[in-house]
mmCIF file as Biopython writes it, N, C-alpha, C and O atoms, coordinates in Angstrom:
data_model
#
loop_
_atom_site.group_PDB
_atom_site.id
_atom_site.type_symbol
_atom_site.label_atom_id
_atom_site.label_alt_id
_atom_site.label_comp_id
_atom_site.label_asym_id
_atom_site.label_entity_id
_atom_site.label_seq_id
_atom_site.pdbx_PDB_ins_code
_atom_site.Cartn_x
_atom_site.Cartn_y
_atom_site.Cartn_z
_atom_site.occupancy
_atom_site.B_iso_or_equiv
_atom_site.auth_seq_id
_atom_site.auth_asym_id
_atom_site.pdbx_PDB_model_num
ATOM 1   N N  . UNK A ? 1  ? 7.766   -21.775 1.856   1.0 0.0 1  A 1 
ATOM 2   C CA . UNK A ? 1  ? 7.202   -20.913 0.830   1.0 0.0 1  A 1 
ATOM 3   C C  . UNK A ? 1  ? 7.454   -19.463 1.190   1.0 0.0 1  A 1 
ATOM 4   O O  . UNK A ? 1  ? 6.841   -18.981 2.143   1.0 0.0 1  A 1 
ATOM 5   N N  . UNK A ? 2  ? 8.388   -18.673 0.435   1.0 0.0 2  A 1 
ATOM 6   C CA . UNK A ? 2  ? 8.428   -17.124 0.136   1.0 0.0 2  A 1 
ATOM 7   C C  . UNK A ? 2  ? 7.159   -16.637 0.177   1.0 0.0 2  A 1 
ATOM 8   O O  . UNK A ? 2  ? 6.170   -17.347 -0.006  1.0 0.0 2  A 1 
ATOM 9   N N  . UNK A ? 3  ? 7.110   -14.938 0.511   1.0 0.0 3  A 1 
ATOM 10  C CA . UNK A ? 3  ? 6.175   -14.350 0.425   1.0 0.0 3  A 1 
ATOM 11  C C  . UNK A ? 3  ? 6.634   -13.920 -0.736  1.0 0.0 3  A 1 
ATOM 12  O O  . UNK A ? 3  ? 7.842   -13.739 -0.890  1.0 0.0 3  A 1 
ATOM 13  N N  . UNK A ? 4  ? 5.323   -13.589 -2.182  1.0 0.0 4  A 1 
ATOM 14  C CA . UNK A ? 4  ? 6.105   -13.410 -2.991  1.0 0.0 4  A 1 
ATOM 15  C C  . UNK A ? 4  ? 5.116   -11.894 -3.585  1.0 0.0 4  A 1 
ATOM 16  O O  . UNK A ? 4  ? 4.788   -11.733 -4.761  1.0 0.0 4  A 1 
ATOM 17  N N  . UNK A ? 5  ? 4.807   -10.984 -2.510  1.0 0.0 5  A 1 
ATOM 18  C CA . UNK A ? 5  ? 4.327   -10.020 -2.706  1.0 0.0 5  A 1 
ATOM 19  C C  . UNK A ? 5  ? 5.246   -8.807  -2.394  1.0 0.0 5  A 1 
ATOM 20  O O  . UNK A ? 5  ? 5.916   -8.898  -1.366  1.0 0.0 5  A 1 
ATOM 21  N N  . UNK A ? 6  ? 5.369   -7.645  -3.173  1.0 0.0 6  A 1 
ATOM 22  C CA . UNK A ? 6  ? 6.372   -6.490  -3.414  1.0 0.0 6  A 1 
ATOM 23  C C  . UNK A ? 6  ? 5.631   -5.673  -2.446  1.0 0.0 6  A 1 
ATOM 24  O O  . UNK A ? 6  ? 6.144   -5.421  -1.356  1.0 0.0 6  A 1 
ATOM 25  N N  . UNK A ? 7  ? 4.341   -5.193  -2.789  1.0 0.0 7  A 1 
ATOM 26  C CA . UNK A ? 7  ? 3.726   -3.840  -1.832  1.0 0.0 7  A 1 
ATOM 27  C C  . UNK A ? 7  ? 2.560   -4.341  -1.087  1.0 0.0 7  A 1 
ATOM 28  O O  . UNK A ? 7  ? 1.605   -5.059  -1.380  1.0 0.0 7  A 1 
ATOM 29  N N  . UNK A ? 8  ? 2.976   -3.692  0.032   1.0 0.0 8  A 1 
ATOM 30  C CA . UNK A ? 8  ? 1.822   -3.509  1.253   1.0 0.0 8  A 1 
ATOM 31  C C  . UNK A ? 8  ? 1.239   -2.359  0.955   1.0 0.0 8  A 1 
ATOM 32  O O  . UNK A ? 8  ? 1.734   -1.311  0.540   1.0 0.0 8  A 1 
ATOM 33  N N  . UNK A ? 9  ? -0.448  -2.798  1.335   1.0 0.0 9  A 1 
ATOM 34  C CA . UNK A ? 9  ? -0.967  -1.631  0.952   1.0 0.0 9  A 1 
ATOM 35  C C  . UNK A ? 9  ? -2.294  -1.783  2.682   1.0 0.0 9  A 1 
ATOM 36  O O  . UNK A ? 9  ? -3.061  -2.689  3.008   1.0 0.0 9  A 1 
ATOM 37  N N  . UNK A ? 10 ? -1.974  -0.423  3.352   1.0 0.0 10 A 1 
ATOM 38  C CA . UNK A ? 10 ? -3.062  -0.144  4.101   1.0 0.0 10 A 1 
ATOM 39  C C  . UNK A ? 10 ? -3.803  0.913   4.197   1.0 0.0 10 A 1 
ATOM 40  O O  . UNK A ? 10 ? -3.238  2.002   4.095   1.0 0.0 10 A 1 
ATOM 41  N N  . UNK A ? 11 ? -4.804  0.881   4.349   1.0 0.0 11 A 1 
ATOM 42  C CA . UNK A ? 11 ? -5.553  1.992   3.932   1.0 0.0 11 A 1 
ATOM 43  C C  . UNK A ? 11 ? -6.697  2.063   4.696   1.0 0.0 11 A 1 
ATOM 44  O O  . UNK A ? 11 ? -7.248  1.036   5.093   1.0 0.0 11 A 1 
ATOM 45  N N  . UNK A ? 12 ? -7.333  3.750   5.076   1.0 0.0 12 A 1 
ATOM 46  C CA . UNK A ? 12 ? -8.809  3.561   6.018   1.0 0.0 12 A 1 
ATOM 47  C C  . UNK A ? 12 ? -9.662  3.964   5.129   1.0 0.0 12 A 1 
ATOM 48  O O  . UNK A ? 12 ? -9.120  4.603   4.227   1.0 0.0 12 A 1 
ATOM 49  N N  . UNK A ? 13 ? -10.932 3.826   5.018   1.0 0.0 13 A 1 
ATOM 50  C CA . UNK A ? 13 ? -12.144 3.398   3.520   1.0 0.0 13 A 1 
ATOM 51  C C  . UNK A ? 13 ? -12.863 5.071   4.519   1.0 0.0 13 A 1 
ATOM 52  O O  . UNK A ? 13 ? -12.621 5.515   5.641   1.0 0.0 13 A 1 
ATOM 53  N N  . UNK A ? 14 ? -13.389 5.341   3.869   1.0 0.0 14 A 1 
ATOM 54  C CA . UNK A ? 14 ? -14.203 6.882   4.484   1.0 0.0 14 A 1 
ATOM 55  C C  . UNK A ? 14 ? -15.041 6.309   4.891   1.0 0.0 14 A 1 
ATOM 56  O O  . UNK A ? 14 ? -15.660 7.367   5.008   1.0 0.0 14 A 1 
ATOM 57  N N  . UNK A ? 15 ? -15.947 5.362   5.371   1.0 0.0 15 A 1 
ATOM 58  C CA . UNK A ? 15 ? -17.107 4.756   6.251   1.0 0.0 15 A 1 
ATOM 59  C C  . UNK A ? 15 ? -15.914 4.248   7.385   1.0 0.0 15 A 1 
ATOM 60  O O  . UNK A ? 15 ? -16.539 3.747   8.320   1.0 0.0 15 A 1 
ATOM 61  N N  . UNK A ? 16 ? -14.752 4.198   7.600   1.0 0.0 16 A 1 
ATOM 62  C CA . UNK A ? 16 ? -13.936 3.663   9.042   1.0 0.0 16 A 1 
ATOM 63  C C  . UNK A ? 16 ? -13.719 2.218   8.581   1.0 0.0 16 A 1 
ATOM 64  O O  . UNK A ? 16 ? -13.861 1.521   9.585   1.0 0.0 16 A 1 
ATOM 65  N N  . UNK A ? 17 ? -13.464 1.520   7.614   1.0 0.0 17 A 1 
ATOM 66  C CA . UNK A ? 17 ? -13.110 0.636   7.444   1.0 0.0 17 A 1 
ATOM 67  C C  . UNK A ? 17 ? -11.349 0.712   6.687   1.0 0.0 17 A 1 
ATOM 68  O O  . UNK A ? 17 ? -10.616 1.524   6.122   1.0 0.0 17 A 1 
ATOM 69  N N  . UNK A ? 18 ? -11.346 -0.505  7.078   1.0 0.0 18 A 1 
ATOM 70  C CA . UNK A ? 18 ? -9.873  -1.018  7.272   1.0 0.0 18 A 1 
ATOM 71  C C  . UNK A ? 18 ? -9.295  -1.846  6.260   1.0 0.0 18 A 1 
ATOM 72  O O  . UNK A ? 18 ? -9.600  -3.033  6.380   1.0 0.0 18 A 1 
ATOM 73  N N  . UNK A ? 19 ? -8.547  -1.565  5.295   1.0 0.0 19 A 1 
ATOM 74  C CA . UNK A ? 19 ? -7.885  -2.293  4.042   1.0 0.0 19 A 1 
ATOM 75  C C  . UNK A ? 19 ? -6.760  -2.553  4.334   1.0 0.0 19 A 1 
ATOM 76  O O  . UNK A ? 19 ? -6.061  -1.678  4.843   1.0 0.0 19 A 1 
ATOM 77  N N  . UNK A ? 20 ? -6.113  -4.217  4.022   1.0 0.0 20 A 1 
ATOM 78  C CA . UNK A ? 20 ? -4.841  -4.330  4.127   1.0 0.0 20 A 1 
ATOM 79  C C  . UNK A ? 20 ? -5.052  -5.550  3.670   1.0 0.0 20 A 1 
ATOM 80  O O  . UNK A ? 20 ? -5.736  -6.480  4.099   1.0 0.0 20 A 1 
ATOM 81  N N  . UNK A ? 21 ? -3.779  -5.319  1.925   1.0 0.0 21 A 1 
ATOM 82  C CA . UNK A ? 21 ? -3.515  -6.365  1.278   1.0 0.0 21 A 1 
ATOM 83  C C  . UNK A ? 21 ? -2.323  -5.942  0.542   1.0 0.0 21 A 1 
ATOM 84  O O  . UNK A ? 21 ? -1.856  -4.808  0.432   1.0 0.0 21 A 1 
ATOM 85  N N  . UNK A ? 22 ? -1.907  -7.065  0.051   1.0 0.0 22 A 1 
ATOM 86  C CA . UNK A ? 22 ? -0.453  -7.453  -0.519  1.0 0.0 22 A 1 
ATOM 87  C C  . UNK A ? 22 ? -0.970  -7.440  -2.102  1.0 0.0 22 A 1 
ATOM 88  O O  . UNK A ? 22 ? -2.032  -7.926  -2.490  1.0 0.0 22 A 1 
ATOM 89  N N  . UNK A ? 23 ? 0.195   -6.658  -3.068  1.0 0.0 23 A 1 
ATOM 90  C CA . UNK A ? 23 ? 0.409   -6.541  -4.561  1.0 0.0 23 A 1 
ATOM 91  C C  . UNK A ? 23 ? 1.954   -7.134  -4.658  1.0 0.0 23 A 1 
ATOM 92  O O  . UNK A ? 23 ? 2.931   -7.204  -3.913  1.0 0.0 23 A 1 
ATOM 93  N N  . UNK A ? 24 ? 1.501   -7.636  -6.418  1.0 0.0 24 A 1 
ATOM 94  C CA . UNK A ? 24 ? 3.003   -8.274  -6.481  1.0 0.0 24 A 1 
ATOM 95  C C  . UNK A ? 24 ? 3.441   -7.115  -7.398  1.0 0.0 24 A 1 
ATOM 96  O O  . UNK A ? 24 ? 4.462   -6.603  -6.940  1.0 0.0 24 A 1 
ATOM 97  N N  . UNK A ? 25 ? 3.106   -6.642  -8.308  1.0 0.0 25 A 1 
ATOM 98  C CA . UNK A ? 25 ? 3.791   -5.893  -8.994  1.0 0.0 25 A 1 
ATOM 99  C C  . UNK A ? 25 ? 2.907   -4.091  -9.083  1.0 0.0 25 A 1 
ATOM 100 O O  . UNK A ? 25 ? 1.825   -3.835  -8.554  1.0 0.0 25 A 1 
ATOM 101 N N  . UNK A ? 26 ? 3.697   -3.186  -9.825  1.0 0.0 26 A 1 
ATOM 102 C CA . UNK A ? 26 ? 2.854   -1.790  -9.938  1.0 0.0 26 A 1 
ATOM 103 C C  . UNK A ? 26 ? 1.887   -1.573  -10.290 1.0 0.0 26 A 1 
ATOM 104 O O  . UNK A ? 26 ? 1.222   -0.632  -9.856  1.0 0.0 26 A 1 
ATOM 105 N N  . UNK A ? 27 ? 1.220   -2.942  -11.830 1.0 0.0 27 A 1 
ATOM 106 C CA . UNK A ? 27 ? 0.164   -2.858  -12.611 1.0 0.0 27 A 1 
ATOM 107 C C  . UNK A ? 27 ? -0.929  -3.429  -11.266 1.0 0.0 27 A 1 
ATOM 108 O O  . UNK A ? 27 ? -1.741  -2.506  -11.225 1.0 0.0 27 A 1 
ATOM 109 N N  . UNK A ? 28 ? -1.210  -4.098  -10.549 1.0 0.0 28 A 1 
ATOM 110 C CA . UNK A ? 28 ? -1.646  -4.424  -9.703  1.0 0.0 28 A 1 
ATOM 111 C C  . UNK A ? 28 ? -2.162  -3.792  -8.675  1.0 0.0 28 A 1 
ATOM 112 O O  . UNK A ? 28 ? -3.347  -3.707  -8.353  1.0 0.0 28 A 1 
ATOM 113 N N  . UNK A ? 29 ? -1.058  -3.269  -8.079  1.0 0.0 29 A 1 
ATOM 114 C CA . UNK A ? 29 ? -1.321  -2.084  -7.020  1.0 0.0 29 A 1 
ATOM 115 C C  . UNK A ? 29 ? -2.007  -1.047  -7.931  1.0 0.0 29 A 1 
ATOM 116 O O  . UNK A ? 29 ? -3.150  -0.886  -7.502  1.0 0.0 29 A 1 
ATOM 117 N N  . UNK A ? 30 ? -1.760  -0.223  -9.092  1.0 0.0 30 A 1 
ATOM 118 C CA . UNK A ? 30 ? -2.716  0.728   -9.424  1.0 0.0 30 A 1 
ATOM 119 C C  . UNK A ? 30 ? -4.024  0.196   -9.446  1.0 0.0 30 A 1 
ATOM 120 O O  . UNK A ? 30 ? -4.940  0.770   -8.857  1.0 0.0 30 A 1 
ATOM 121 N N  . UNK A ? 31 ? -4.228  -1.103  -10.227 1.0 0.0 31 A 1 
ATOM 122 C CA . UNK A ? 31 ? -5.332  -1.801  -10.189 1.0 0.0 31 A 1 
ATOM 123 C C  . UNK A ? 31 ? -6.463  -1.973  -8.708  1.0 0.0 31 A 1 
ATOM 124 O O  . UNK A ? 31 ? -7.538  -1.435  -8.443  1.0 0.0 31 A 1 
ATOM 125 N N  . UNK A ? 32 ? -5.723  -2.849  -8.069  1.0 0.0 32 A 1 
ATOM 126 C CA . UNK A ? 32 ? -6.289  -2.276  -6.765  1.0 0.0 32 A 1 
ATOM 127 C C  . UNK A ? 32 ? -6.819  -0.857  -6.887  1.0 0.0 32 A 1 
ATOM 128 O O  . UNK A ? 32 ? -7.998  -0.842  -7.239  1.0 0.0 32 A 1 
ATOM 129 N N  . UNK A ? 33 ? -6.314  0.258   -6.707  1.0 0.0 33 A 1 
ATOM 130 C CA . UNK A ? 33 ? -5.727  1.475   -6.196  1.0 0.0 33 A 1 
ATOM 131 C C  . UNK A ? 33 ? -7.528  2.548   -7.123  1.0 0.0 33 A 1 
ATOM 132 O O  . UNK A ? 33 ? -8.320  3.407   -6.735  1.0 0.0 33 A 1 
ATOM 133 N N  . UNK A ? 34 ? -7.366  1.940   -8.089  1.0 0.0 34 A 1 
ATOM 134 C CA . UNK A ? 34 ? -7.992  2.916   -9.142  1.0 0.0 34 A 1 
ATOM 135 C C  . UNK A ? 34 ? -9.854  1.894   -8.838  1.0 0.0 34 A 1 
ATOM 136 O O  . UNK A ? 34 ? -10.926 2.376   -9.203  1.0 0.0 34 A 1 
ATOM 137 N N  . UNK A ? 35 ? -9.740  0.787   -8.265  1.0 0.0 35 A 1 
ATOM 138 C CA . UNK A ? 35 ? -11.059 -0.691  -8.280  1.0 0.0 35 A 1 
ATOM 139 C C  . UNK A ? 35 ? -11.766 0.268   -7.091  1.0 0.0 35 A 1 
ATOM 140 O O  . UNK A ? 35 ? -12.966 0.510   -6.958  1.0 0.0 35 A 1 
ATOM 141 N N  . UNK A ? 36 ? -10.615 0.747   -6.254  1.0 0.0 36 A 1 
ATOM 142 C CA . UNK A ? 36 ? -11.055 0.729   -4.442  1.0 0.0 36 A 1 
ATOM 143 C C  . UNK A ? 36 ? -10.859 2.733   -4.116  1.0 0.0 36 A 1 
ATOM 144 O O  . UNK A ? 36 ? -10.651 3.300   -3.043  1.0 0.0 36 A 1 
ATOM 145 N N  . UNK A ? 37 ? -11.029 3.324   -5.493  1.0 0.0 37 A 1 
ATOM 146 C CA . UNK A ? 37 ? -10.558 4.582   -5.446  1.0 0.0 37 A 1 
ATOM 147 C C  . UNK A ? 37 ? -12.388 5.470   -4.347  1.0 0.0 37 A 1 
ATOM 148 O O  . UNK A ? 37 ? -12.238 6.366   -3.517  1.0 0.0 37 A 1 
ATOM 149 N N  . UNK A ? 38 ? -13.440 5.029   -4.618  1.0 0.0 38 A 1 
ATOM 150 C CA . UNK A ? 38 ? -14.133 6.286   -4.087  1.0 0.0 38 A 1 
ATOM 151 C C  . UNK A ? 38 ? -14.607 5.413   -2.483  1.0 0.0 38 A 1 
ATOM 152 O O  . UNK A ? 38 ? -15.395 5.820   -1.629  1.0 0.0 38 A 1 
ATOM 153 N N  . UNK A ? 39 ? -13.974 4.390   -2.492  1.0 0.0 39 A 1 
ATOM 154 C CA . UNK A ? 39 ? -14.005 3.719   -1.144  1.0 0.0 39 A 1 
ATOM 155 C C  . UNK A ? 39 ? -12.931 4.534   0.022   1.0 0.0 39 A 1 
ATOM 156 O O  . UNK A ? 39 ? -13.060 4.949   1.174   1.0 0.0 39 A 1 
ATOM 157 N N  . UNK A ? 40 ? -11.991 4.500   -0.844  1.0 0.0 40 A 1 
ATOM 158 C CA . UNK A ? 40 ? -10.542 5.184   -0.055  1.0 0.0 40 A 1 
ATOM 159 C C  . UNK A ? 40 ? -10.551 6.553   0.758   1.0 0.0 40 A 1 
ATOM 160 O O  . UNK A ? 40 ? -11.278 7.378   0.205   1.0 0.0 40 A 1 
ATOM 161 N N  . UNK A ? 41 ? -9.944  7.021   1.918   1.0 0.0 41 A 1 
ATOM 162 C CA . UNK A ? 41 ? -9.566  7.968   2.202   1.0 0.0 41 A 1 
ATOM 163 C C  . UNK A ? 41 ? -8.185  8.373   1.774   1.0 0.0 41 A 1 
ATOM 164 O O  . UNK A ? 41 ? -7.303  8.354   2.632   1.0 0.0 41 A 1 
ATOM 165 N N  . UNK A ? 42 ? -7.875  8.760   0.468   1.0 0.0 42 A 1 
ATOM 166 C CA . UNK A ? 42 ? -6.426  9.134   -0.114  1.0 0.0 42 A 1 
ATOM 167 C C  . UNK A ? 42 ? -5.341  9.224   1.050   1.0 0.0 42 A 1 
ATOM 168 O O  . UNK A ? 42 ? -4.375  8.548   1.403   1.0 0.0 42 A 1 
ATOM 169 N N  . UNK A ? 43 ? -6.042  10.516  1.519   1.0 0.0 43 A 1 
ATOM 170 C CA . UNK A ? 43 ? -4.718  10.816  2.870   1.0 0.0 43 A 1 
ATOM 171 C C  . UNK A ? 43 ? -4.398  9.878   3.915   1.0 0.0 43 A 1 
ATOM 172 O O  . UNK A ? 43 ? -3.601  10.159  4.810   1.0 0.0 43 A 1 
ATOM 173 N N  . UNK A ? 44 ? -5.141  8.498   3.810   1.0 0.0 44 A 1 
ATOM 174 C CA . UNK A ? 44 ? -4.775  7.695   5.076   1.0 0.0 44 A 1 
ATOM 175 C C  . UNK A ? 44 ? -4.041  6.512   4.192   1.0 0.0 44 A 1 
ATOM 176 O O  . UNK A ? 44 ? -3.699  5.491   4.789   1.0 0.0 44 A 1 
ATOM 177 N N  . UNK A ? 45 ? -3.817  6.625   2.900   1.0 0.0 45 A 1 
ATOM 178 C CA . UNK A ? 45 ? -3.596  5.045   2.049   1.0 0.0 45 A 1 
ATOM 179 C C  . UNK A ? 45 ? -1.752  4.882   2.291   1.0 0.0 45 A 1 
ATOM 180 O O  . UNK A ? 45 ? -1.143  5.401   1.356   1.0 0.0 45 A 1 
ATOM 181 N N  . UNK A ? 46 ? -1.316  4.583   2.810   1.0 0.0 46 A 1 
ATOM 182 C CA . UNK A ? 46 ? 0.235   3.964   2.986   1.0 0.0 46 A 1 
ATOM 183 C C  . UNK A ? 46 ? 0.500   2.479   2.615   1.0 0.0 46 A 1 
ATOM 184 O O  . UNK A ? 46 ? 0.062   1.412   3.045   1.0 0.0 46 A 1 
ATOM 185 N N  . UNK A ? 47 ? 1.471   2.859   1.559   1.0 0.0 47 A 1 
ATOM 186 C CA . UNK A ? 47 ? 1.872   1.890   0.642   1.0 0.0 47 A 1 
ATOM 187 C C  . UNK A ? 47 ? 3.398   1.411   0.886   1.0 0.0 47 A 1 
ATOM 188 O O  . UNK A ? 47 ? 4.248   2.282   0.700   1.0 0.0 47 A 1 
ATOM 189 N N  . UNK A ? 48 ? 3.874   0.046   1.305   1.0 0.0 48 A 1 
ATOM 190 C CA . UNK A ? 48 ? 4.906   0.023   1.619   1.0 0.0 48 A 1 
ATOM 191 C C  . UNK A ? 48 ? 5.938   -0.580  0.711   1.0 0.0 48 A 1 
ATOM 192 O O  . UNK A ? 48 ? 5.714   -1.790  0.752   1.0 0.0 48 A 1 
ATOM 193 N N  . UNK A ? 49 ? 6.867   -0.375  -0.020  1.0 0.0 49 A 1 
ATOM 194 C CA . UNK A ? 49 ? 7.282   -1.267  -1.080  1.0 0.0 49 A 1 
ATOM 195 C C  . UNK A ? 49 ? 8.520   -2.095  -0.108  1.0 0.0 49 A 1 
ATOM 196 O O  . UNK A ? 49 ? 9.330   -1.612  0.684   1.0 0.0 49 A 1 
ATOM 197 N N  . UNK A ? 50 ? 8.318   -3.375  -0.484  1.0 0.0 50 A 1 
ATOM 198 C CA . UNK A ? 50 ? 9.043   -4.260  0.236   1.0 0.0 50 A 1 
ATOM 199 C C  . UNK A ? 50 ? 10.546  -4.563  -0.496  1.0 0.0 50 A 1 
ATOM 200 O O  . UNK A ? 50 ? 11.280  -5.456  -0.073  1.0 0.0 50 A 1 
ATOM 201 N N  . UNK A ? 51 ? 10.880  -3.762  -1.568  1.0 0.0 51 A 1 
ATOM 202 C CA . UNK A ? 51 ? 12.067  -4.276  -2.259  1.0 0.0 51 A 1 
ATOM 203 C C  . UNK A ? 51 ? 12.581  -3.142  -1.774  1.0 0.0 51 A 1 
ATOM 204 O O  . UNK A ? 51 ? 13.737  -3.500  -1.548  1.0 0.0 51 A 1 
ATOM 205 N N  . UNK A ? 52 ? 12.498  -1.760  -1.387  1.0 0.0 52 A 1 
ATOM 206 C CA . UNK A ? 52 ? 13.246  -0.682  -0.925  1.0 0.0 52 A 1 
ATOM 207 C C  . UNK A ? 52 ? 13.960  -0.933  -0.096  1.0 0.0 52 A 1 
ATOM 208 O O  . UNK A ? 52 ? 13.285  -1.554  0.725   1.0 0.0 52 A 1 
ATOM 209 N N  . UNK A ? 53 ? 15.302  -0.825  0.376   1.0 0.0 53 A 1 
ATOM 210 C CA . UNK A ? 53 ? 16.157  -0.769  1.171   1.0 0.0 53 A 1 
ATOM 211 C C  . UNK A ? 53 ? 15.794  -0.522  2.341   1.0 0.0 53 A 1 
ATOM 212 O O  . UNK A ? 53 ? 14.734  0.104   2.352   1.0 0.0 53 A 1 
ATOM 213 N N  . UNK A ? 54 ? 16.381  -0.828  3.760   1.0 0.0 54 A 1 
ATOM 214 C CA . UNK A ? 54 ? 15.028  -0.388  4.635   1.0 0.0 54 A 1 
ATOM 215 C C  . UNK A ? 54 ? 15.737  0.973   5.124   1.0 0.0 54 A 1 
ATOM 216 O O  . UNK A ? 54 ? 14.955  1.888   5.383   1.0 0.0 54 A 1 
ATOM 217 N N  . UNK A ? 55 ? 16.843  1.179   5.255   1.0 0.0 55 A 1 
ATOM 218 C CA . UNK A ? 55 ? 17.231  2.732   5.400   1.0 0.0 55 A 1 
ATOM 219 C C  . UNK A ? 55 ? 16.506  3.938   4.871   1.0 0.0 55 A 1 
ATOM 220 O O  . UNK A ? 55 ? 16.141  4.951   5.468   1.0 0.0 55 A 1 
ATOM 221 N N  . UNK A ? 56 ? 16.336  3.461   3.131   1.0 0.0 56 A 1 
ATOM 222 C CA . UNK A ? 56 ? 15.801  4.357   2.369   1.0 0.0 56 A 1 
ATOM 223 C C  . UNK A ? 56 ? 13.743  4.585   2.628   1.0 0.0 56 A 1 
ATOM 224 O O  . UNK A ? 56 ? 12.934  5.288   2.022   1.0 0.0 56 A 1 
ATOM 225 N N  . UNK A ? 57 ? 13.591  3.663   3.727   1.0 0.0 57 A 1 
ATOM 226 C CA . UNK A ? 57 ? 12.133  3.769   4.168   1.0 0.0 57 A 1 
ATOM 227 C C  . UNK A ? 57 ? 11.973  4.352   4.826   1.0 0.0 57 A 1 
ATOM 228 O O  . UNK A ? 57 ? 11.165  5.279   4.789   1.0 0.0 57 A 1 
ATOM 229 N N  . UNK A ? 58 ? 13.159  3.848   6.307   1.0 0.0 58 A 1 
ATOM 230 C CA . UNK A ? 58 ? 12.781  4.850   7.195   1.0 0.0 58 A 1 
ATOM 231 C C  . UNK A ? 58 ? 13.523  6.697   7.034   1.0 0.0 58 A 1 
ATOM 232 O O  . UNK A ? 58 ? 13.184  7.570   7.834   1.0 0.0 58 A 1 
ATOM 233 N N  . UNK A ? 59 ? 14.543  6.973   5.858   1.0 0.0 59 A 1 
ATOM 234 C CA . UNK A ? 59 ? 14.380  8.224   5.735   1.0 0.0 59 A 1 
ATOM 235 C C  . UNK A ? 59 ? 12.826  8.469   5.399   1.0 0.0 59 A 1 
ATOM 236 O O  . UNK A ? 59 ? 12.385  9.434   6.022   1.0 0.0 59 A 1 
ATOM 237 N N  . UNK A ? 60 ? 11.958  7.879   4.626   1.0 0.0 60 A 1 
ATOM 238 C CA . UNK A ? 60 ? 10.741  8.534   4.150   1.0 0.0 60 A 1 
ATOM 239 C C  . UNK A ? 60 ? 10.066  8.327   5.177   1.0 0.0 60 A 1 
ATOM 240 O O  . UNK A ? 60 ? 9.052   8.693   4.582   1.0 0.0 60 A 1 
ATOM 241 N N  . UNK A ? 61 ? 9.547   7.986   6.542   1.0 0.0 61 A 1 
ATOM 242 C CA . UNK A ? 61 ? 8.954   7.842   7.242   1.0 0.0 61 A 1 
ATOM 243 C C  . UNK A ? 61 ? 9.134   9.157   7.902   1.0 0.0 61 A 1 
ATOM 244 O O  . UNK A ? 61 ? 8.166   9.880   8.141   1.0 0.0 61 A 1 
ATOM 245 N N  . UNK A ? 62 ? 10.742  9.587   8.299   1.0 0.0 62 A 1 
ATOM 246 C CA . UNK A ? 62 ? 10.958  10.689  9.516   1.0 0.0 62 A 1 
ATOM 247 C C  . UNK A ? 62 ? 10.929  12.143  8.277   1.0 0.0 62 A 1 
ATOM 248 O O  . UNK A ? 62 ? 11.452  13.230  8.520   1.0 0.0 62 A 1 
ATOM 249 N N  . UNK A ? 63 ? 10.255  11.829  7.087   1.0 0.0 63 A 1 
ATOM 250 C CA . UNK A ? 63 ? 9.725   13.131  5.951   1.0 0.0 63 A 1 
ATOM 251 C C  . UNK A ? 63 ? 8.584   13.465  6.966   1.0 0.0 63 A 1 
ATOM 252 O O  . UNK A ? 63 ? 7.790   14.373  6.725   1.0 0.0 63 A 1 
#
């Protein structure tokens, strides 16, 4: 069985808690994104899209 999820999503919650789950598509991840919004610390949320090339990741990583 394939993993059949597109984005990783991790994230630290402003009480120090720890989020990490898998979206299959964009409507989803916003969903998540907008459910878990006054839980979130914005600046810590890293989202990984798994269909990106992985070159084109790690240029955005060494941004």
């Amino acid at each position: 069985m394939g993993n059949s999820s597109r984005f990783v999503i991790n994230a630290i919650g402003k009480g120090g808690e720890t989020y990490y789950t898998h979206c299959k598509n964009k409507q989803e991840l916003h969903q998540w994104i907008s459910e878990h919004k006054e839980k979130l610390s914005m600046n810590d949320l890293k989202i990984i899209d798994r269909s990106k090339n992985p070159i084109l990741r790690l240029l955005n990583i060494i941004k």
